[in-house]
N, C-alpha and C positions, 0 to 999 in steps of 0.2 A: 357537610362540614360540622354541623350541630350535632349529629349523631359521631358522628368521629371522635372531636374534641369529649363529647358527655361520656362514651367507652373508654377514652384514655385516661379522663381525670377518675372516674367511677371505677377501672380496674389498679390504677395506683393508689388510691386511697384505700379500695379493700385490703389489697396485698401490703398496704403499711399498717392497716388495722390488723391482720391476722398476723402478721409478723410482730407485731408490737404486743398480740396477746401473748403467742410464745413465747417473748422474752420476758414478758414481764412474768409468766408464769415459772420460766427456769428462774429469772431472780426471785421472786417469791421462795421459793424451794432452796436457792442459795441461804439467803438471808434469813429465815429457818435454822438451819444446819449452821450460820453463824451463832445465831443464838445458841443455840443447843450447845453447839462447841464451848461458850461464852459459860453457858450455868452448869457443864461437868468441871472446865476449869475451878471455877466459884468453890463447887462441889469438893473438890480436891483439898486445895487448898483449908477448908473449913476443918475434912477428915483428919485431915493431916495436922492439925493444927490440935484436935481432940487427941490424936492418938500421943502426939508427944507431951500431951500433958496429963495425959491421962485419965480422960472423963469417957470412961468408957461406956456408961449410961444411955449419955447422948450420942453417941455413937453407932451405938447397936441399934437405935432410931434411925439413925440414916441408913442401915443399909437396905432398909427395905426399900423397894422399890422399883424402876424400870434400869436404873445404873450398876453397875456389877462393880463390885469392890475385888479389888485383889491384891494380896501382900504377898512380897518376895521377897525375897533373902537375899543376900548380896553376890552369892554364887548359883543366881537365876533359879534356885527352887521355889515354887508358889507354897508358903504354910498356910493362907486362907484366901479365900473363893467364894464369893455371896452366893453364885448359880449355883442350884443344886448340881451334881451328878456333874460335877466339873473333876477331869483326869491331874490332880497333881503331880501324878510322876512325870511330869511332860516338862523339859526343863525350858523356862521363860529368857533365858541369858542373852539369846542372840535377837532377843526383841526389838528396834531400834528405839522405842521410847523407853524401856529400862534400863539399855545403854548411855541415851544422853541423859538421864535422870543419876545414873550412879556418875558419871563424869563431871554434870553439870548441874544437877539438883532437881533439873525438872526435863521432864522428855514427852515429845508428841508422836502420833502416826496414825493415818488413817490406810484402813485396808480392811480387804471384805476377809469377813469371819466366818470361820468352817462353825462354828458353835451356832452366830445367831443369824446366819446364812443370811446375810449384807454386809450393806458397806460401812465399820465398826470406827467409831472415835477411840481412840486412846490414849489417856493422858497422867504420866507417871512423874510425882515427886519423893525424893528421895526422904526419908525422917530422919530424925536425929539419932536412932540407935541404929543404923546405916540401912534399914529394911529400906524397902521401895515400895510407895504405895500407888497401884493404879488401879485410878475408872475407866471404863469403857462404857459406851453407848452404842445401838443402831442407829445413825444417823435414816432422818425420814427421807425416802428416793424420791424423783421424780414421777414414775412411775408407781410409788404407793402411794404420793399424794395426789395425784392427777386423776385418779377415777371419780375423787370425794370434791374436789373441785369444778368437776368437767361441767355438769350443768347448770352450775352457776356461774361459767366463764362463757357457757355459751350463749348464755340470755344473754347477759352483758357486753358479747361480741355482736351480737346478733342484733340488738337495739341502735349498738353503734354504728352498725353497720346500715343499716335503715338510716338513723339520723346523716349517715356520710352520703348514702343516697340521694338522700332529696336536698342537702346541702349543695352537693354536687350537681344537682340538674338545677338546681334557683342559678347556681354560679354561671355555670353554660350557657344559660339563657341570658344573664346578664352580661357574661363576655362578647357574646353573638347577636344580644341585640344593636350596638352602634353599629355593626357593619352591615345587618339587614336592613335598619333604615338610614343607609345613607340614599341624600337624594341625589342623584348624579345628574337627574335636570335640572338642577336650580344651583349646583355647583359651583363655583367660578376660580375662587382662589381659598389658597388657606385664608387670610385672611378677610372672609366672609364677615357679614352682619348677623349668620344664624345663629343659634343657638350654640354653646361652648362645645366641641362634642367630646366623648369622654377620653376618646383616644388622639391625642395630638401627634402623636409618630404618626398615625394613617395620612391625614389631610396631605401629604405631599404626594404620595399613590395614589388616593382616591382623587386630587386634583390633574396626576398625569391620566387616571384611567377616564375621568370626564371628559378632556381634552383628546385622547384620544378617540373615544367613541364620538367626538366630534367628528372627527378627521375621518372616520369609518363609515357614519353617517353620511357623510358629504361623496365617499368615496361611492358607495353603495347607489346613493343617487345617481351622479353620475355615471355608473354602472349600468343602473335603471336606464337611463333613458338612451344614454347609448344602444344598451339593448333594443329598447322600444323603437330606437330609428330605425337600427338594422332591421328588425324584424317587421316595421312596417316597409323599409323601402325592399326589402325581399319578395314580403307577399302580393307586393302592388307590383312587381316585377313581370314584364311580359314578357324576360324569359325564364327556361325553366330551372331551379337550384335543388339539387339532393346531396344531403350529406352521410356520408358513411362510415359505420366503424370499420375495426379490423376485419371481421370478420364479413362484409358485402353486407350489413344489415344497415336499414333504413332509419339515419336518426333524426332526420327531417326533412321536409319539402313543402317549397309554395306549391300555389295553387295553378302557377302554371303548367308544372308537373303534372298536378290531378288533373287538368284538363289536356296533358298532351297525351297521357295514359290512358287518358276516362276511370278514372279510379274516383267513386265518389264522392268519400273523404279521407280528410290523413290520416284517422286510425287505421284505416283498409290496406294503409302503406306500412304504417311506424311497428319498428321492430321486426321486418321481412325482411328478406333477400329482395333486392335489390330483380331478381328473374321474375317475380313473382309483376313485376310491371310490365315489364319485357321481358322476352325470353328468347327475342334475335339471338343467332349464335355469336356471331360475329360483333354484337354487343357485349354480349356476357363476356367472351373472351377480352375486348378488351378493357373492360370492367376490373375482371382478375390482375393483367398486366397491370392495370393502374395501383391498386392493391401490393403489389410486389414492389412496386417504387418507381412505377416507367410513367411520365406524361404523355398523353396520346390526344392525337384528334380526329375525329371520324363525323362522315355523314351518312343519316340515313332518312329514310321516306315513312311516313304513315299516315294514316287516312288523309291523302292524297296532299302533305305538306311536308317540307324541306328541313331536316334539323342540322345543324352543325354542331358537332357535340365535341364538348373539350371536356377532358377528364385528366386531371391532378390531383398526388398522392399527396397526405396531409405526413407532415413529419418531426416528432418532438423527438430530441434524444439521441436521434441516431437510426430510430424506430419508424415502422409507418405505420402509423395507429389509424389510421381510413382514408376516406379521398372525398374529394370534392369535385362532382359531375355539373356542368353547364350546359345548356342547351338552348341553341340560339335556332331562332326559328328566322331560317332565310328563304321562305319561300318567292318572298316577293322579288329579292335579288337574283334567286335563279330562275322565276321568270321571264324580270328582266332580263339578263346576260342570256337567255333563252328569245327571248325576243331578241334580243340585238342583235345574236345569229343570224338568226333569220330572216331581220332587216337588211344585215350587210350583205347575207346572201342572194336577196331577192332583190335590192338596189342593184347588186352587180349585174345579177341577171337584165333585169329589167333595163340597165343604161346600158348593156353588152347588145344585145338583139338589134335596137335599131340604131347605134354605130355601129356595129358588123354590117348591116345591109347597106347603109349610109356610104361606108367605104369601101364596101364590093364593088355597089353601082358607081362612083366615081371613079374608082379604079378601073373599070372597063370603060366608063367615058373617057380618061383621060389615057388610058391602052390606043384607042381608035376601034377596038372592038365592036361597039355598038356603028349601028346604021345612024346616020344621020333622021331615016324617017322613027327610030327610034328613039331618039335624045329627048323628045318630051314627053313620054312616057316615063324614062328613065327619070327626068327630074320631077313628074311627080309625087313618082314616089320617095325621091329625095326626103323631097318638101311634106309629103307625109310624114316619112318618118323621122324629120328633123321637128315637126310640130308634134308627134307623141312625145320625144327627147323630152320637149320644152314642157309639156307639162306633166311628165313625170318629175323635170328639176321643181314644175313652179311647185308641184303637191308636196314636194319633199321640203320647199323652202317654206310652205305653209305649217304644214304641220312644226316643224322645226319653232317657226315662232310661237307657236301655241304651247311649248315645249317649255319655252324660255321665256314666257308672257309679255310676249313682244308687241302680240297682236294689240292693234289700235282700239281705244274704247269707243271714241264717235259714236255716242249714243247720241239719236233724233228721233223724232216722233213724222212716223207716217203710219200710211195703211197700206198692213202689210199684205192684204187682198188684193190690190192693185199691184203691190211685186208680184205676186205671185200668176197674175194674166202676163206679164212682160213675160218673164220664165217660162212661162208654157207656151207662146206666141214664139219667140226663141226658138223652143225644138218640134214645131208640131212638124214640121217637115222630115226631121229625123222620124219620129213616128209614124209618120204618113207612109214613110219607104217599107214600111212591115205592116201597113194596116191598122195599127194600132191606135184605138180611139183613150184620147186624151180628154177628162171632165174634169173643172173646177168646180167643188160646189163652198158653200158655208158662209160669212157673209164678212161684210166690212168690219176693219178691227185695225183702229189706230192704235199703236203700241209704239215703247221709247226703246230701241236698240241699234244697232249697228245695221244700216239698211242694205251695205256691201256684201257683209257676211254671211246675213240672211239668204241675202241674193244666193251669194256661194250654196249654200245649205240644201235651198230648195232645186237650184239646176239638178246639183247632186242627186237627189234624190228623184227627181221628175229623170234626169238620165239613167238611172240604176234600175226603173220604171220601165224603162226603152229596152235598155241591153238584156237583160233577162225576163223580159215576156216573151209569148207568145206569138205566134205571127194571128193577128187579126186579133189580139187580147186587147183587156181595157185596161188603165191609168186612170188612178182617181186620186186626186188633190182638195182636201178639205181642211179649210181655214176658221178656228172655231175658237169662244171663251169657254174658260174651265175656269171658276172660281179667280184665283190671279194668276192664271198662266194662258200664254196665245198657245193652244195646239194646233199642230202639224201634223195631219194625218196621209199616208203617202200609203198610197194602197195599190198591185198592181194582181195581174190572175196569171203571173209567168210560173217558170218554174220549180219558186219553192226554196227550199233552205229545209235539209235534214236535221233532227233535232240534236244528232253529235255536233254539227256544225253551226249550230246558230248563235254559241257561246264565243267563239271566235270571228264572226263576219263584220266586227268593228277592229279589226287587230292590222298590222297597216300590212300591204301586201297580200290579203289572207283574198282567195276568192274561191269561192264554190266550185264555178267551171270554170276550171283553167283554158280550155278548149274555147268558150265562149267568148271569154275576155278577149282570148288572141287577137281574132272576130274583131270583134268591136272595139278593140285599141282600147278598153280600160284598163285602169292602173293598179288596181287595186288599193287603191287611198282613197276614194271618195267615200264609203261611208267612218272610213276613220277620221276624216276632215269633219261630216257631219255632226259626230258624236263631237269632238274637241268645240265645235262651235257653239253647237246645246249648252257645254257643261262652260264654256266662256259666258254664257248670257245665266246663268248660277240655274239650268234646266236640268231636266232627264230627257230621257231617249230610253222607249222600248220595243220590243220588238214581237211578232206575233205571226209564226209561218208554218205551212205544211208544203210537205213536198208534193212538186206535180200539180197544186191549188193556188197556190201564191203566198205574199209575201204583204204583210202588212207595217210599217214604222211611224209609229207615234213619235211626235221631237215635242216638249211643254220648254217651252221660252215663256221664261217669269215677265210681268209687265210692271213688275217693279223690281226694275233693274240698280237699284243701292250698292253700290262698290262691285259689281259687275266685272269681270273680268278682274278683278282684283289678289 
């Protein structure tokens, strides 16, 4: 602005000083040739005034000099002519200043002259013996006085020129200093307490522009932190957000992205395509559709987790200027819904086998099919298989409360090595039928929990001890302190658990040998019951098996049981 305003006033001041020297220079040269015109008239008049009275003396004194005298006769002949080598036969008559001089007494005309080759004054009064006398002059040109003037119009332009200069930048500076220092922090109204400022037309601008950058200020903050929400509740976001321009390039992404990609960080993303993360086909495809203006949703798998990916076209105008990719990581839900399959399917199974048997064998008792020395046979196994029924429902109504935190807390203080001889005294007989030696070792350990549950826990596992050993194998039950947790060591030398399988042998239903369980009427819930009981008492449960060697499970039941089951 300083530079702008200092050019405009600096090239109109020049251009009025150099136009002001020309003119003053053509008037100069006018004003001249006034003159001149002024002292031939004078001139004239003087001659004229000698020659009718006759002093011819002084007369023949004035003709010398740079004025031409010339006398003509009243039918336009010239009888005398100051310039030498001047053509008298040339008749003067149709002169316009000899004309208005024999009409009117005195006659003028300027015009350029073949004799003194310019532009010639001429000025004719008539005398009293009817002659006509006239002066001429070469009037001084612009052009012949302009060479003898020039360098001294140009110092004198040239200085003024200089002085217009630095007039001219004091002035700028002084036009432009009140509006560089206005202070627009300390601003409030025109009628402030500050200092007078030079310009009173501003104060009403300058007090809309302070109030405004108020308002822009405040706009800008809250801009600010809007952003800063969004962009912290994005990057704290467990799921994944990319955003894209038109062209599938990457113009931002949390860090759930970079972790569901393994993209180190987000420069390794920003400004790429979009393949450059993935390059699924059937991703990219529908990547591009989202780009063209279609909403989609799609799922897909990677390292070994579940995404659901919604992808929407971004659209100003009319236009779709990029899209906006989500990625919802459901693996936990198709798990579940993966288990719950699997549940409903192996519940069905499971309550189907022994009501099918249930209702064969009553069916043919109540046919008369069967023999009478056969009817208690037949209801044996009734009563078998209506007592696996019963606790496949009771495991299922078990677990179900543990599901729904139903299960009772009845925390008490006993010793839990003393359950654990009750439990083992319980099945040594089932043992006994395979050979299988049963050893408690580890020692007394009062602890405050649920002494039912425990109960549960440990049959469970002292049973899972039984069914999948060996015939003539061992069981060992060991009752120990660890820091603040009661450990449960259940250790037997059966079969084993393959290490594909040992990830799943707490999953309800889930069992190793299918074949075995038949066998031995398990249900495949007991060590799922187990685990739900551990983690009710705020425990872990791990696990530690080779196949064909056996099968080791540690249960740590905390002994400070603080909101427990809670």
């Amino acid at each position: 602005m300083h530079k702008r305003i200092f050019r405009n006033f600096a090239g109109l001041v020049m251009l009025c000083i150099v136009g002001l020297a020309v003119l003053f220079s053509v008037l100069f040269i006018r004003a001249a040739q006034a003159r001149e015109i002024v002292a031939i008239k004078d001139k004239a008049y003087l001659v004229a005034s000698m020659l009718n009275s006759g002093d011819f003396e002084s007369y023949s004194g004035l003709t010398a000099g740079a004025t031409r005298i010339t006398i003509i006769e009243p039918r336009g002949w010239a009888i005398f002519d100051s310039y030498p080598g001047t053509d008298l036969s040339i008749n003067r008559g149709d002169r316009i200043e000899f004309a208005q001089a024999i009409a009117y007494g005195s006659g003028e005309a300027i015009r350029r002259s073949v004799t003194f080759g310019g532009y010639t004054f001429y000025y004719a009064v008539r005398l009293e013996n009817g002659n006509v006398l006239r002066l001429s002059s070469t009037l001084n040109s612009l052009r012949a006085v302009f060479p003898a003037v020039l360098p001294d119009l140009v110092i004198i332009t040239t200085a003024i020129l200089l002085l217009a200069y630095y007039l001219t930048y004091r002035l700028t500076k002084r036009i432009i200093k009140p509006l560089i220092e206005v202070d627009f922090e300390n601003t409030e109204t025109a009628e402030t307490e500050h200092e007078e400022p030079v310009y009173e037309e501003l104060w009403p601008y300058i007090n809309k522009i302070y109030h405004q950058k108020l308002e822009i200020a405040g706009q800008l903050t809250m801009l600010r932190n809007r952003a800063e929400t969004i962009e912290a509740i994005i990057e704290n976001m467990r799921e994944g957000l990319v955003i894209l321009d038109e062209k599938g390039l990457v113009m931002a992404a949390n860090k759930s992205v970079l972790k569901i990609f393994e993209i180190p960080k987000e420069q390794d993303i920003i400004h790429k395509n979009i393949q450059y993360a993935y390059r699924d086909p059937e991703f990219v495809q529908a990547v591009n559709q989202c780009l063209e203006g279609k909403s989609l949703e799609m799922a897909f798998n990677k390292n070994n987790r579940v995404y659901n990916t919604f992808l929407d076209p971004v659209n100003a105008d009319g236009y779709n200027i990029g899209a906006i990719i989500f990625f919802l990581d459901t693996t936990q839900q198709f798990k579940a819904e993966t288990q719950r399959k699997e549940f409903t399917a192996n519940v069905s199974h499971e309550l189907k086998t022994p009501l099918t048997t249930i209702s064969a064998l009553s069916e043919m008792i109540e046919s008369g099919m069967v023999q009478t020395g056969d009817i208690p046979d037949f209801a044996s196994k009734i009563a078998s298989h209506s007592k696996r029924l019963i606790n496949i429902i009771d495991d299922i109504i078990r677990l179900s409360e543990f599901d729904e935190s139903k299960v009772e807390k009845d925390f008490i203080a006993f010793d839990i090595y003393e359950l654990a001889k009750i439990v083992i005294a319980s099945l040594k007989d089932k043992a006994a039928e395979r050979a299988i030696t049963i050893e408690l070792t580890g020692q007394p350990l009062i602890i405050k929990a649920n002494s039912r549950l425990l109960d549960e826990l440990m049959y469970n596992l002292v049973d899972n001890g039984i069914k999948y050993n060996k015939d003539g194998g061992r069981f060992t039950l060991d009752i120990s302190k660890e820091d603040r947790w009661c450990k449960i060591t259940a250790a037997d030398t059966g079969i084993g658990i393959a290490k594909e399988n040992q990830s799943r042998v707490f999953e309800r239903f889930y069992r190793v040998d299918s074949s075995r369980s038949k066998k031995t009427g398990g249900t495949g819930l007991g060590l799922s019951i187990v685990k739900h009981i551990t983690e009710h008492h705020n425990g872990k449960i791990e696990l530690d098996s080779t196949e064909g060697k056996g099968t080791t499970i540690v249960c740590y039941i905390s002994t400070e049981p603080t909101n427990a089951g809670a």
